[in-house]
C-alpha positions in Angstrom: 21.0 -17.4 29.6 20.5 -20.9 28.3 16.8 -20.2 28.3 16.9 -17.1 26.1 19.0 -18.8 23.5 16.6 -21.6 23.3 14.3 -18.8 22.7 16.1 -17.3 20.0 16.9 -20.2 18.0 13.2 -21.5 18.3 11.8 -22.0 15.1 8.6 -19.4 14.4 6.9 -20.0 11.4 10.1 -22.0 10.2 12.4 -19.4 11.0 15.0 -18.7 14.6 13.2 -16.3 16.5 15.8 -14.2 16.6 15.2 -13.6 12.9 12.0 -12.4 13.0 13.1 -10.3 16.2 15.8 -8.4 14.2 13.3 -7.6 11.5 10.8 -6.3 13.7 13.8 -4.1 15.1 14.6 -2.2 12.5 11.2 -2.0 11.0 10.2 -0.2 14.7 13.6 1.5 14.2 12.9 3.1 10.6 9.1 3.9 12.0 10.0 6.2 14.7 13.1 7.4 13.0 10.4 8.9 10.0 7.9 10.2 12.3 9.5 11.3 15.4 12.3 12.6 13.8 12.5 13.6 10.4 8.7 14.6 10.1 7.5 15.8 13.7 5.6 18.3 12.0 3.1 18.4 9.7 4.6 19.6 6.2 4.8 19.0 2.6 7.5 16.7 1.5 9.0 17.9 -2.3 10.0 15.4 -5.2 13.3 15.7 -3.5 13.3 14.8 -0.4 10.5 11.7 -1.3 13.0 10.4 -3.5 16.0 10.7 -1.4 13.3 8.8 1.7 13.1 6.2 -0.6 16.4 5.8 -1.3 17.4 5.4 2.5 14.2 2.8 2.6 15.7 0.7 -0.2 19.1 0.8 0.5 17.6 -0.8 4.1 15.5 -3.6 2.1 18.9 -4.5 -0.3 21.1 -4.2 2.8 18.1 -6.6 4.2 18.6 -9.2 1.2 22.2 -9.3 1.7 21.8 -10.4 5.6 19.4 -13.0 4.6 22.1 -14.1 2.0 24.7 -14.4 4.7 22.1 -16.5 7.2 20.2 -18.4 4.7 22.0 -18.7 1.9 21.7 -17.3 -1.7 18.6 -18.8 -2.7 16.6 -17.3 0.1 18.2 -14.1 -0.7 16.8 -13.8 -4.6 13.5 -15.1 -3.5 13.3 -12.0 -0.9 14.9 -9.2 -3.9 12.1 -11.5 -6.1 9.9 -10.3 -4.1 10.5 -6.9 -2.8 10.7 -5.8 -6.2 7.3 -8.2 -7.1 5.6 -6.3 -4.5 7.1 -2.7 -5.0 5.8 -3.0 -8.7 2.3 -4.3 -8.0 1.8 -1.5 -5.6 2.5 0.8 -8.1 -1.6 1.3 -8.8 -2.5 1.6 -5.3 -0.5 5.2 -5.4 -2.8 6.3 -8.0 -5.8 4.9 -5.8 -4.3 7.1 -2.9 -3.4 10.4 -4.6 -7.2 10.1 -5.9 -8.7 9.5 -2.1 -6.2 12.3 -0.9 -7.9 14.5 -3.7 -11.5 13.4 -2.6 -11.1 14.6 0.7 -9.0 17.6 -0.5 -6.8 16.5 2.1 -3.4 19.2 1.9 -0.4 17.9 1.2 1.0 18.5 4.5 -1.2 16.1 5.8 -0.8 13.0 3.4 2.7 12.1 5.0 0.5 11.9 8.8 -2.0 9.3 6.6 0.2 7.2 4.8 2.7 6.6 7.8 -0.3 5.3 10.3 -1.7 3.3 7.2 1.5 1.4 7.3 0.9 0.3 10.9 -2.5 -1.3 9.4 -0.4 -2.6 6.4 2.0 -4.4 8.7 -1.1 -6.7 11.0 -3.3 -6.8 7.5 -0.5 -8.3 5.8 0.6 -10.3 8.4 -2.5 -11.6 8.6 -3.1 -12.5 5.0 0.0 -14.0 4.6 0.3 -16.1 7.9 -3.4 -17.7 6.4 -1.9 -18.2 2.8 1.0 -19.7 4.6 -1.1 -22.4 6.3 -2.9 -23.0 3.2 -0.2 -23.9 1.2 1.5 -26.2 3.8 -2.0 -28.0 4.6 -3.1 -27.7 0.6 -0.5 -28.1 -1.9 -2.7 -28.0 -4.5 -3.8 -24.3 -3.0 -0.3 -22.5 -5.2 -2.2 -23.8 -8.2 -5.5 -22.1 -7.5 -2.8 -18.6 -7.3 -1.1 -19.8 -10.6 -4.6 -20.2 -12.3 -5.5 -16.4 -10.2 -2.4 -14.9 -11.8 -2.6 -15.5 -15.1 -6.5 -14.7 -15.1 -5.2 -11.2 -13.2 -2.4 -10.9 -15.5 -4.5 -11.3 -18.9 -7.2 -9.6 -18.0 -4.8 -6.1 -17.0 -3.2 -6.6 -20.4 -6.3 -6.4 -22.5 -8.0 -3.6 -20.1 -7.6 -0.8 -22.7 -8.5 1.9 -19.5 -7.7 2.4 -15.6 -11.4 2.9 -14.0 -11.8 5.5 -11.9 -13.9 3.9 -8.9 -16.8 5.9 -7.0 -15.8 6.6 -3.7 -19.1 8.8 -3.1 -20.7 5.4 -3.7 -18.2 3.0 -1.4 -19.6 0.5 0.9 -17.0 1.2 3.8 -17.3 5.1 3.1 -21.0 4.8 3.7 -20.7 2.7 6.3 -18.1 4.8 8.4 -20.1 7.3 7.8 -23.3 5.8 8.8 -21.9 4.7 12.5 -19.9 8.0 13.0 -20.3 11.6 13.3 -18.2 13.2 10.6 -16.9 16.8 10.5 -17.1 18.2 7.3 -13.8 20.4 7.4 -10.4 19.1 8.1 -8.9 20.1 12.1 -5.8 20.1 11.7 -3.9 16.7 11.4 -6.5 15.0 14.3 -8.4 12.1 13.3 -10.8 12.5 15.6 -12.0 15.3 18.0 -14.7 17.0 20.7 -17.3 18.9 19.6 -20.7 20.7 20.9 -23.3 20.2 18.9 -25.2 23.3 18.7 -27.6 23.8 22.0 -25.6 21.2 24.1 -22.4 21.5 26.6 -21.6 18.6 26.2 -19.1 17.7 23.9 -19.6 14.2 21.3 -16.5 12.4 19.7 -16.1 12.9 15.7 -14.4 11.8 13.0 -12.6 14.0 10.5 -12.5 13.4 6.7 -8.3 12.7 7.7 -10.1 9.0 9.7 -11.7 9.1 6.3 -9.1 8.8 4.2 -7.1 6.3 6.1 -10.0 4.1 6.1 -10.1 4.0 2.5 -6.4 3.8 2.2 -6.2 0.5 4.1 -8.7 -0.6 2.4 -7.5 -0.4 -0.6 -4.0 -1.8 0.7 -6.4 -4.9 1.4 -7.8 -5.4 -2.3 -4.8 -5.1 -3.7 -3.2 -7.5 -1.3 -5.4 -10.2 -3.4 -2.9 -10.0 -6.0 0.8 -9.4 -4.3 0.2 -12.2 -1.5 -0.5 -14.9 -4.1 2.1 -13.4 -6.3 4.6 -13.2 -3.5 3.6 -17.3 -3.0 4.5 -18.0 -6.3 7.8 -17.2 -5.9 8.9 -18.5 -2.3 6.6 -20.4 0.3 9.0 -19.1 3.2 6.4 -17.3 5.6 9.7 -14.9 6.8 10.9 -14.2 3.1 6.8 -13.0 2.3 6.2 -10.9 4.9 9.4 -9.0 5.2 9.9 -8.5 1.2 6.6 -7.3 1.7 7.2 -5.0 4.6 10.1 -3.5 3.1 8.3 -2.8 -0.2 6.0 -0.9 1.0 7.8 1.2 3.7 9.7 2.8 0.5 6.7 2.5 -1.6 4.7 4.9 0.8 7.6 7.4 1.0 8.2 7.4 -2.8 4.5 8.7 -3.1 5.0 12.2 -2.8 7.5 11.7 -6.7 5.8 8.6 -7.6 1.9 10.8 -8.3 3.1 13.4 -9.9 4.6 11.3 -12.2 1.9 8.1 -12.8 0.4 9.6 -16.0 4.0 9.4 -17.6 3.8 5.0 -16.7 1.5 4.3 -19.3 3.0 1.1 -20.3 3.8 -0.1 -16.9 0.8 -1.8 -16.6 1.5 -3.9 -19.8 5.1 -4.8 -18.1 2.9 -6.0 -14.5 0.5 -7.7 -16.8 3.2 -9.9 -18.3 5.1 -10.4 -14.6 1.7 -11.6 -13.2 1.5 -14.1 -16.4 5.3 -15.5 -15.9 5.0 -16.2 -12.1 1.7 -17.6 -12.7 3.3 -19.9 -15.4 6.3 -21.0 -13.0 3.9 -22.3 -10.6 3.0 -25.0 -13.1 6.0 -25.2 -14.8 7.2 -26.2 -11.3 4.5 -28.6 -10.8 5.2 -30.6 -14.3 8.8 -30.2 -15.2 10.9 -28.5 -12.7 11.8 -25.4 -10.6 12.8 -22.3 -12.4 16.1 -20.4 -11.2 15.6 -17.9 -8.5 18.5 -16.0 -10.2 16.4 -16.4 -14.0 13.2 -15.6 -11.9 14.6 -12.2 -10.9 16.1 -11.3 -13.7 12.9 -12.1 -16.2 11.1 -9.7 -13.5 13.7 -7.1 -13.6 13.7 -7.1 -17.1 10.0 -6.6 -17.8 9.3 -4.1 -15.2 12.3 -2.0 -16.3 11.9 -2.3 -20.1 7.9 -1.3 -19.4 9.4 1.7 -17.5 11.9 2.7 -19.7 8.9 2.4 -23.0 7.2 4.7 -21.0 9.1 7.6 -20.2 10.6 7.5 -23.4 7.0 7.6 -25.7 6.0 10.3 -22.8 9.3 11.9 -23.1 7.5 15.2 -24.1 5.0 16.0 -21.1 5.6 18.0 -18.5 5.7 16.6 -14.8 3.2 17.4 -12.3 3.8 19.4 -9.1 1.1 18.0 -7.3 -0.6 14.5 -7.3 -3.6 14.5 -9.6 -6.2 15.4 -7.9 -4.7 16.6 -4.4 -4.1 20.1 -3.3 -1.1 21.4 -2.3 -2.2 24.5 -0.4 -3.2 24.9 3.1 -6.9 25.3 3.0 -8.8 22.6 5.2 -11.7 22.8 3.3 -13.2 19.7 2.2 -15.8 18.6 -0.1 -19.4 18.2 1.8 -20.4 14.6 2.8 -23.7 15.6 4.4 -25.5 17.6 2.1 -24.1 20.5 2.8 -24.6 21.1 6.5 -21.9 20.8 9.0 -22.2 18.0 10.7 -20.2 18.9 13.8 -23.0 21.2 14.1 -25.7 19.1 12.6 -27.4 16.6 14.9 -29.3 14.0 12.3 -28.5 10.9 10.9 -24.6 10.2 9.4 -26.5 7.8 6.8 -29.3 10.2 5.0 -26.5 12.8 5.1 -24.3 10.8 3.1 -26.7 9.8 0.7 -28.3 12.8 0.2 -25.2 14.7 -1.5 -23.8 11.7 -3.7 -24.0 13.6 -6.2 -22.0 16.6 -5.1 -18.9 14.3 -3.9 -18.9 12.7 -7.0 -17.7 16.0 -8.5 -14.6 15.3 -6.7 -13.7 12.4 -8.3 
């Protein structure tokens, strides 16, 4: 017994065990509550039932900040809301990024949920990862949070004057071509399966390939990863606590991912929401050396300057767009059921075709680039 409390109360990354152990609970807890429960089966979630997901995500991640108030005080507790709605906001891109890889792969709508709940299993080690490095950085390197400060406000300016979102070339992406050059790929959609057995035409033996679904998770946590590059440092700025990062982080983007399904039909209506991340990115790069030369700025003003911004830019926004009409179904996604997808390989199947993933790849570029 006496060993097991020692356990518990031993600090891990400057926080009790036990902590850390109660977070990982409940994270495990809301994971296999969301798949093995409420979506078993592969279906399409409506605005409704996205939004009320996200609800019962972020009524966990406030319930979350009021534990940490209670066991580590109140300043702990409005660097973690800080930072879950940092994090939340900063994401809000990377949903547009997905509904256009979803509509790449013509993936149906039934299928997304299956992609987006396994690319949070790669969110949770990727981010842990990032941040347990950015952690050691700043305790070994002080002078590391200014090198963020200086990376924020060069992010934040530069997203203010961009006068349009690029749409990026997935046709033409490295890790795309690369996946597809060390992997067999089918060109249609089977089922929900990443990856299954096939004959190749001639043989009885069956070969192992990957569906366009691996495809599209590969991208997705890929693009989790670039736009890690600005929430880490971000999240930094605000708290160095290695336990308020990660699970402000966590939390985020467990409700971020279910919101999806409300959040793309809507994106075109945020038009000034980047403006209001541009100018969030500039102030917490600003506190960083505001901190360094006069003092440390409120957590409470912190939170409230970041509510404030994000929330006017949201309310601009649906009010100048107050005369569109919503979207049913995330640009460029399908809602149907059809399992076709667009060809990667020139046209010819390649569960059926034997040659080389890499010249059938290159040799329709310009096909799948139709589908951007």
């Amino acid at each position: 017994m006496t060993a097991l409390q020692t356990f518990l109360t031993t600090p891990f990354l400057g926080t009790s065990a036990w902590l850390w152990l109660v977070f990982i609970t409940i994270v495990i807890a809301l994971l296999v509550l969301d798949l093995g429960v409420l979506h078993r089966q592969d279906r399409e979630i409506e605005m409704r039932e996205s939004l009320l997901l996200y609800s019962g995500y972020f009524s966990v991640g406030v319930l979350f900040g009021v534990w940490v108030w209670h066991e580590l005080g109140a300043q702990s507790a409005m660097e973690f809301y800080t930072g879950f709605l940092v994090e939340q906001s900063l994401s809000m891109d990377n949903v547009f990024v997905m509904a256009m890889i979803f509509g790449f792969f013509a993936i149906p709508r039934r299928y997304q949920h299956r992609v987006l709940f396994w690319g949070i299993l790669g969110v949770v080690v990727l981010r842990a990862i990032m941040i347990g490095v950015g952690a050691a950085l700043v305790q070994n390197f002080e002078w590391v949070l200014y090198v963020f400060g200086a990376f924020l406000l060069f992010t934040g300016v530069k997203m203010a004057l961009s006068r349009e979102d690029s749409h990026p070339d997935l046709a033409s992406n490295p890790a795309l071509r690369f996946v597809c050059r060390h992997l067999r790929v089918t060109d249609g959609l089977h089922g929900a399966r990443f990856f299954v057995r096939l004959a190749p035409p001639g043989q009885s033996r069956t070969l192992r390939y990957a569906t366009p679904l691996f495809l599209a998770l590969v991208l997705i946590e890929l693009a989790d990863l670039v736009f890690a590059v600005d929430s880490v440092p971000a999240i930094f700025a605000i708290t160095q606590d290695p336990f308020i990062v990660y699970t402000s982080n966590i939390f985020a983007i467990l409700g971020l991912r279910s919101l999806y399904f409300a959040l793309a039909a809507l994106m075109h209506r945020f038009v000034y929401l980047k403006y209001a991340l541009a100018l969030v990115l500039i102030f917490i790069g600003c506190k960083i050396f505001y901190h360094g030369l006069i003092g440390k700025v409120p957590a409470l003003l912190s939170l409230g300057v970041t509510m404030g911004l994000l929330v006017g830019g949201v309310v601009v926004s649906l009010f100048r767009t107050r005369g569109e009409s919503s979207r049913e179904t995330a640009p460029g996604t399908t809602s149907g059921t059809a399992e076709a997808v667009p060809s990667l390989h020139g046209g010819e199947n390649t569960a059926q075709a034997g040659g080389s993933s890499s010249e059938r790849v290159e040799s329709n570029d310009s096909q799948t680039r139709k589908t951007v």
